[in-house]
N, C-alpha and C positions, 0 to 999 in steps of 0.2 A: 538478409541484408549483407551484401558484398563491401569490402571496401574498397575504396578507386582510389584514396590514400593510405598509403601503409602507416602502421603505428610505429612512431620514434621514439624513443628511451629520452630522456633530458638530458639524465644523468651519466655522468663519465662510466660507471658501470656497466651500463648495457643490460641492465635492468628496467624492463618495464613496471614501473609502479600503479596498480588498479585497485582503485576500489569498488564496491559492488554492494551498494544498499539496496535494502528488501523490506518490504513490508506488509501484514497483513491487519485489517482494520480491526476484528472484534476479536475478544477471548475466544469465541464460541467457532472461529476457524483454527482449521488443522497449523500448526507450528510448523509442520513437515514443510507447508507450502511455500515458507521462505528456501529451503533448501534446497526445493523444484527451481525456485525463480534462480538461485546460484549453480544449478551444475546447467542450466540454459544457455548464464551469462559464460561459466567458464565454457563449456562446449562450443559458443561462440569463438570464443576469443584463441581456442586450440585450431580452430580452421582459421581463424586472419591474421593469425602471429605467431611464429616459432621458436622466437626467443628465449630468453629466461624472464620469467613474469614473477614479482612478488604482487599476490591480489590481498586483499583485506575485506572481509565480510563487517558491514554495519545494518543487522536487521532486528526486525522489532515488533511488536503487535501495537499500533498506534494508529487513531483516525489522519488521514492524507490530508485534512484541512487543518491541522494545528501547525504554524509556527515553529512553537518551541519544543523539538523532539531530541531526544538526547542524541539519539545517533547523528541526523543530519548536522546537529553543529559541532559534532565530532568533524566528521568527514569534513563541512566547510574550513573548519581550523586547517585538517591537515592542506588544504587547495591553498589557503590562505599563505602559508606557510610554504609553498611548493614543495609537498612532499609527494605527491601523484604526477605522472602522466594522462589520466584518462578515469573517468567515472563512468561504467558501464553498467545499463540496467536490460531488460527484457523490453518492458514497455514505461513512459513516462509514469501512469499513476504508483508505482513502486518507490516513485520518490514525493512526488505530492500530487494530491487532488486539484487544491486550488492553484489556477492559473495563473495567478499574481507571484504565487510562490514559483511555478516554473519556471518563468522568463528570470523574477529575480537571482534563482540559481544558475541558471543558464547561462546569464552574465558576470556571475563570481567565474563559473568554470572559464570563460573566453577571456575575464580581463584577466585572468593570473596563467593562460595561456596551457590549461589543462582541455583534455576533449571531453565534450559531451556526447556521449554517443546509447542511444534507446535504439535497442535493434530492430523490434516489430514496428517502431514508429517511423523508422528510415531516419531518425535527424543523428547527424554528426556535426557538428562543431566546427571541426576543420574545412566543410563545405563552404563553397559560396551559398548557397541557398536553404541553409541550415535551417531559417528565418521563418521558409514556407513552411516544411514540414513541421517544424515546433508548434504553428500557428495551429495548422492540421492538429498535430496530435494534443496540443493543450485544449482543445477545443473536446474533441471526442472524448477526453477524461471527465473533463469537467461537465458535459452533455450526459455522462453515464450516472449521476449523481442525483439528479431530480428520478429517475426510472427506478434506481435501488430504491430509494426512498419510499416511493410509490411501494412494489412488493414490501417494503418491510412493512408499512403500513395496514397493508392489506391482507400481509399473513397474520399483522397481530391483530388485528380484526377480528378475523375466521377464528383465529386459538381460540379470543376470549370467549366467542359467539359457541361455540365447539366444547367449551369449558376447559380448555388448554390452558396450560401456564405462560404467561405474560412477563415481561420485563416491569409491567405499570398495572395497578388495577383501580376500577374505576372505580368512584365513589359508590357507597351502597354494597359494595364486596370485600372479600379477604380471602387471601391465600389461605388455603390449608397447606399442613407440613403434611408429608408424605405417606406418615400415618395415617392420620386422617382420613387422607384421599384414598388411602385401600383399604380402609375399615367400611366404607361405603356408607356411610352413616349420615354425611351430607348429600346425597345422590349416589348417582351410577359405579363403582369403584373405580379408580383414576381421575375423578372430577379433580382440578386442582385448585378450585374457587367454589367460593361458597354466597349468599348472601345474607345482611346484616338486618333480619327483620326491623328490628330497630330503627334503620332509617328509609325503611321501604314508603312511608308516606309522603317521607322528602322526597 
């Protein structure tokens, strides 16, 4: 994504002010991948801008359908408060999953007269037609969430049927600790479930 508008500074300095939130949903992803999705956005922003930039990283390991995230009502204060020119991300879900929460952010950045700008999603803010693409791209975010769902489903399925380790286990089982499971004394060594003869009738 090219810009057909050039990025203005606000402020009498000539400083463009950016911030740059990131997110990745479970513990169990890499940490690194916030810092993927920020040398993206700066990478970005060194081919459509020359000037002198202060950016601000607000990233975090946090589900995209929550609300209340510490970072984002960071960032909305500083919008709130006209301390940015421009929020830039990679693509829309970095900053939220739910679509109610896109548009409502989308419109804090336009009425306090900061850019919204998702570069793989093409929407920018300053566009006339910002509108379509946002519709576009909140849509495909929020389309990609029933699909993960499904695989996550269907891998913990497999683990537990496999005797893999689960996040949940069903009634009539328990987790062995790690011991355990390589003493091989409940099954095959690695088993990391066992069952509860006890309530095997139930």
């Amino acid at each position: 994504m090219h810009l057909s508008i050039p990025l203005i500074p606000k402020h009498k300095d000539g400083v463009l002010r950016v911030l740059l939130p990131g997110r990745i949903s479970t513990p169990e992803q890499d940490i690194q991948s916030i810092d993927s999705q920020y040398l993206d956005d700066e990478t970005w922003l060194r081919e459509n801008y020359r000037g002198p930039v202060d950016i601000r990283h607000f990233g975090e390991q946090a589900s995209g359908w929550l609300a209340d995230r510490g970072t984002m009502q960071q960032v909305e204060r500083i919008i709130e408060a006209g301390g940015c020119d421009a929020v830039v991300v990679s693509e829309l879900r970095e900053i939220y999953r739910n679509p109610a929460f896109h548009w409502k952010f989308a419109h804090l950045c336009v009425d306090n007269e900061v850019r919204l700008i998702s570069i793989a999603d093409a929407v920018d803010t300053a566009q006339d037609d910002w509108e379509t693409h946002m519709h576009i791209a909140s849509l495909r975010a929020g389309l990609a969430v029933p699909e993960i769902r499904r695989r996550v489903r269907r891998k913990a399925t497999y683990s537990f049927e496999q005797g893999g380790m689960v996040l949940k286990v069903r009634f009539g089982y328990r987790k062995l600790s790690k011991e355990e499971a390589a003493s091989g004394q409940f099954g095959t060594p690695g088993l990391r479930i066992a069952k509860l003869p006890e309530w095997t009738p139930i």
